[in-house]
C-alpha positions as CSV (number, residue, x, y, z in Angstrom):
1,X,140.3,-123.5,-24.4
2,X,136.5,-123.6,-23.9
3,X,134.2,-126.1,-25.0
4,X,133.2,-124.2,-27.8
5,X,136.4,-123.1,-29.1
6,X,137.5,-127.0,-28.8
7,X,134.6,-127.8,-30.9
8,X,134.9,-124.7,-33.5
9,X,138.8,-125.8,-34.2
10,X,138.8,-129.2,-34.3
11,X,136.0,-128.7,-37.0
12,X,138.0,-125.7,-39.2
13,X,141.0,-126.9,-38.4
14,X,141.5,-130.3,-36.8
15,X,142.8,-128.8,-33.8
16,X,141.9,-129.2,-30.6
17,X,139.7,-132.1,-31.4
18,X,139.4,-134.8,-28.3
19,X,141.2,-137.4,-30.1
20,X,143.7,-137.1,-32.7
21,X,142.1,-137.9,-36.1
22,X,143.4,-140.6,-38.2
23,X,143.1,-141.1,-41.7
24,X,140.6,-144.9,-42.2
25,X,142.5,-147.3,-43.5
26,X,142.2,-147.0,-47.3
27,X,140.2,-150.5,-48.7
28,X,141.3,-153.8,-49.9
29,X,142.0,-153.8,-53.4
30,X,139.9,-155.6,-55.5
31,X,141.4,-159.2,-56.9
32,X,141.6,-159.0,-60.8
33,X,138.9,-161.0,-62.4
34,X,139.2,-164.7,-63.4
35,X,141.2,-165.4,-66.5
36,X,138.2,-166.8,-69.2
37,X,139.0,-170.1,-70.2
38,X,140.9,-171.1,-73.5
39,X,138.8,-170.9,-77.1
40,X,138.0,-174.1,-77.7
41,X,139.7,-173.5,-81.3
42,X,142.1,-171.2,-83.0
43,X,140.7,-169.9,-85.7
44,X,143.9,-168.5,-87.6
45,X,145.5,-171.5,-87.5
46,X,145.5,-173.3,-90.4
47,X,142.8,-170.9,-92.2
48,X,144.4,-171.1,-95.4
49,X,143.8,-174.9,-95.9
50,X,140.2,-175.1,-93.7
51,X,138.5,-176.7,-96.2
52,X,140.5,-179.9,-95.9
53,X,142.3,-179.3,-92.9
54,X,139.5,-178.5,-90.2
55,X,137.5,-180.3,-88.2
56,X,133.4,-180.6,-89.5
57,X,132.6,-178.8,-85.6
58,X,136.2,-176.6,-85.6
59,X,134.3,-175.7,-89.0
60,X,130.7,-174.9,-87.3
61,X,132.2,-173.2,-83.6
62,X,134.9,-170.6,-86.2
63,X,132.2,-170.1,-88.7
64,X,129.8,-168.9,-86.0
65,X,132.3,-166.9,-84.1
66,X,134.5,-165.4,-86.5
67,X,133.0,-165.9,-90.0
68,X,135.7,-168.2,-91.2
69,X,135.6,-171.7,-92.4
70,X,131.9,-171.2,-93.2
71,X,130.7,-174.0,-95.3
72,X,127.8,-171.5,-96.6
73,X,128.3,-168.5,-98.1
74,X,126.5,-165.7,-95.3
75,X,123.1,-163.9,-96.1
76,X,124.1,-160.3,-97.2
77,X,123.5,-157.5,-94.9
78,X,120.5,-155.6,-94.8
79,X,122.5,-152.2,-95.2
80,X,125.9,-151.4,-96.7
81,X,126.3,-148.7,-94.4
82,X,129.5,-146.8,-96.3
83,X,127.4,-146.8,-99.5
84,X,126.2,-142.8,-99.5
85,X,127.9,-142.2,-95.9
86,X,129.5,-139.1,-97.8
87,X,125.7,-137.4,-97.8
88,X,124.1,-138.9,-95.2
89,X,122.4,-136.6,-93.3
90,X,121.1,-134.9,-96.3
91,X,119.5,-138.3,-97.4
């Protein structure tokens, strides 16, 4: 074959080409991230006796990230967004 055929068919066709072409290896996969560390408190254990059976700061860290075992009752929402949801693009 000519130079130019070489070329043309190794392009269009992968033949002909001046070293056999190999596939690149495919990457590394990537490690899973790292397993987040324990809560430091379980919540729904024991929820049905907090009030006597929780700790004052197992009281403070579940109130603040669950809403349970809050001492004070929460502020009320600005919104109650299902109130009129039936009709509410009309207003």
């Amino acid at each position: 074959w000519s130079p130019a055929k070489k070329t043309y068919c190794c392009a269009h066709g992968g033949k002909g080409c001046p070293t056999p072409t190999t596939p690149a290896p495919a990457p590394a996969p990537t490690p899973p991230p790292p397993t987040p560390p324990p809560l430091p408190y379980d919540c729904s254990a024991g929820v049905a006796n907090w009030a006597a059976g929780w700790s004052d700061a197992k009281k403070e860290w579940c109130c603040a990230h669950g809403g349970q075992g809050c001492t004070t009752p929460k502020p009320p929402l600005p919104y109650d967004c299902n109130a009129g949801f039936d009709n509410w693009q009309a207003g």
